[in-house]
Structures are given as C-alpha cells and as structure tokens.
C-alpha positions, 0 to 999 in steps of 0.5 A: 458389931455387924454382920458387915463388919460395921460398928454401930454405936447408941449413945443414951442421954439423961438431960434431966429437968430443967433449971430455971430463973427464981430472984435476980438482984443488983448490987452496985448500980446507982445511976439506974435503979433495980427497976429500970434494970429489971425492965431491960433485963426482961426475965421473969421468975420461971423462965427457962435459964438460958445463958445466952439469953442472960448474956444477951440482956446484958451484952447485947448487939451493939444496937440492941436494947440491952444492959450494957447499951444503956451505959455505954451510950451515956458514958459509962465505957468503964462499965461491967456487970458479972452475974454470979449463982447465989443459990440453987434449989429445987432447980431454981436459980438466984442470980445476983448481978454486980455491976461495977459503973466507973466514971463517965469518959470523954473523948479526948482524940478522934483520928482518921487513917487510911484516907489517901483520896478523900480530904479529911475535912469530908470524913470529920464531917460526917463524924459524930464523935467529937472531942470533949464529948461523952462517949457514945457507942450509938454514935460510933455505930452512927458514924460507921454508916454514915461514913458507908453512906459516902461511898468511898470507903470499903465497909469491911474496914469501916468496921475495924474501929480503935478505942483506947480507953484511959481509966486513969483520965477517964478519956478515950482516943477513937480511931476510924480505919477506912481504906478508899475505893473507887466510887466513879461510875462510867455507863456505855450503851448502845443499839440499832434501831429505826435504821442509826445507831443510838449510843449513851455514855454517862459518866459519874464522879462522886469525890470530885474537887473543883478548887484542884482543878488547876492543880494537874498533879491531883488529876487521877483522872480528875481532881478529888477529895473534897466530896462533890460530885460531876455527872456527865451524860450525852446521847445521840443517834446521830443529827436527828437527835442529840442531848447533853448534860452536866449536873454538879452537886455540892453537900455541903455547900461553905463547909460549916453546915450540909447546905447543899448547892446543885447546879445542872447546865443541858441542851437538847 
C-alpha cells in the first residue's frame, strides 16, 4: 500500500527451461512415407516445442505447404492427423502423430446461390471444381479468385463456401455463395481551357448481354448476365474537336473455351 492510497502489485514468474522436440513418428500413413511427412513437418530434434508451429505444419493456411494441404489436394477430405505425447524426459518431448486417411472423395454436386444478374453459365465456367472429380482444395481456393477476378461478386461472400461431405459415399456437395454488386462504371470530366469547354464521358458495362437486348424486361439499365462487357466513351470541346468510341468484348467467345472476340467501332 502507497502513501497515495494506491496499491501496487509485483507478480514473480518461473518459466522454468524450455521443452523441446526429440523423436517424431507416424503411425497410419500409407500413401505418403515417414520421409516425405518428416520433409514437410519440417522439426528437427532440438527445436524449441512450440504448438503453434506443430499445428502449423500439420493444419496449415489453405494454401500453405503444409501436412494436411498435401491430402486434401489429392482427395483425401476424410483425413486427420492427432499428435499425441509419448514421452517426456529431461525436457524433451516424443511426439507420435496418427494420422487417419480415408478414402478418396469425389465430388458428386456443385451449386451456385445467390446470383440474381449473372447467368449461371458465366459462373460454372470459371469454376474449376466438377462433377466426378477428386476434391481439391487448391482448386476451391482457385476458384474463389478467379470468381473475384470477374468483378461481380462481393469477395466477402466469395469466402463462405458449403462443403457437405458423405463419409458413407466417399462424395461431397460444393456450394458457391456469391452476392452480386454493381461492376458498371460511368466517368465524368470536364474543364476550361484555351477559351471552350472540354468535357468526356465514358461509360463501362462489364456484365452485358447482347442476345437480351430485344428482351426490354432485362434492361437494368442494359441488358446483363452473360459476362461481355460494352465500353462507351466520347469527348469533345465543342466543333474544333470531337471523338467517339465503342468497344465490345467477349471472353468467351461460343462458350466452350475462353476464345475471346473484340471488336471496337470509332471516329474522330
């Protein structure tokens, strides 16, 4: 207790000396050997033990070089691996790590929700995850950006992903949540100079749809949801200088591949 009335308070720690790795085992893994584990588990006998860094290694980032990266990009979406103390001597810890595969799954359905704009078509293209294949979360992660990549769609929801795995069919359903937003862009500028006006408007439509176009129910303001893209631009300072430009660009042109077809219309 203080003269002022104040309490003061010391608080003595003993961390005592610190533990460290000594032999890490696996026990259970038959698809990848001891060796190829060991490589990525990447702790040496000595190193300082550190839990985090273990659950690293095994539970990495979702595209980090990690344990468990390693099989659920080859299928392995039943996989598990529980590291368990053995033995713990002159501060030195065994760590025997059991890993349980499972089967390979494939993916049996892929679903989009939320598009309200954007035709389905435009999404599944640029979705990597299909039917029948082995599940892959690098390709999961793949198609979260190429998806953002579009610009259609809130990146936020992109990261809200459903996976429903069945053990007893060795099958998962994918689930892609996407909530549209708006990707048009309109430009305005203007000035004074050399005694005129000097204006330029631009305007950029990134989701349009040509075969709507006689369809007046799917103009919001134009017709959209089949991933062209209409750019309109024009400047002027009055009758000493005038430029207009139209430029249309399709990704994908046919739909079956990304042959893409640009056309642009101008005068001066």
């Amino acid at each position: 207790l203080n003269d002022d009335n104040t309490l003061t308070i010391e608080v003595y720690l003993y961390e005592g000396n610190p533990y460290t790795f000594r032999n890490i085992t696996f026990v259970g893994n038959t698809i990848y050997s001891n060796e190829e584990l060991r490589d990525l588990l990447s702790i040496e006998n000595g190193d300082i033990f550190d839990k985090s860094v273990l659950d690293s290694r095994l539970f990495g980032p979702q595209d980090g070089n990690d344990i468990s990266s390693l099989y659920l990009d080859d299928g392995y979406l039943f996989f598990n691996a529980t590291p368990v103390e053995t033995a713990t001597e002159n501060n030195e810890i065994d760590l025997e790590i059991r890993i349980y595969e499972g089967q390979q799954a494939r993916i049996n359905k892929v679903v989009v929700n939320g598009n309200v704009k954007t035709n389905d078509h435009v999404i599944m293209r640029e979705i990597r995850t299909r039917p029948g294949d082995l599940f892959k979360r690098s390709e999961i992660i793949r198609t979260q950006r190429e998806l953002a990549n579009l610009d259609y769609f809130n990146p936020e929801t992109l990261q809200n992903i459903d996976i429903q795995p069945d053990p007893m069919r060795n099958t998962v359903d994918i689930t892609y949540n996407v909530e549209e937003k708006s990707s048009d862009r309109i430009n305005l500028q203007g000035g004074w100079g050399a005694g005129r006006v000097i204006g330029q408007v631009s305007l950029s439509f990134k989701n349009f749809s040509t075969k709507n176009i006689f369809k007046l129910n799917t103009w919001n303001p134009l017709p959209s949801g089949d991933g062209q893209q209409l750019m309109l631009s024009a400047q002027s300072n009055g009758i000493y200088y005038q430029s207009y430009r139209l430029t249309f660009f399709e990704p994908w042109l046919g739909g079956e591949k990304p042959n893409s077809l640009s056309v642009s219309l101008y005068r001066n």
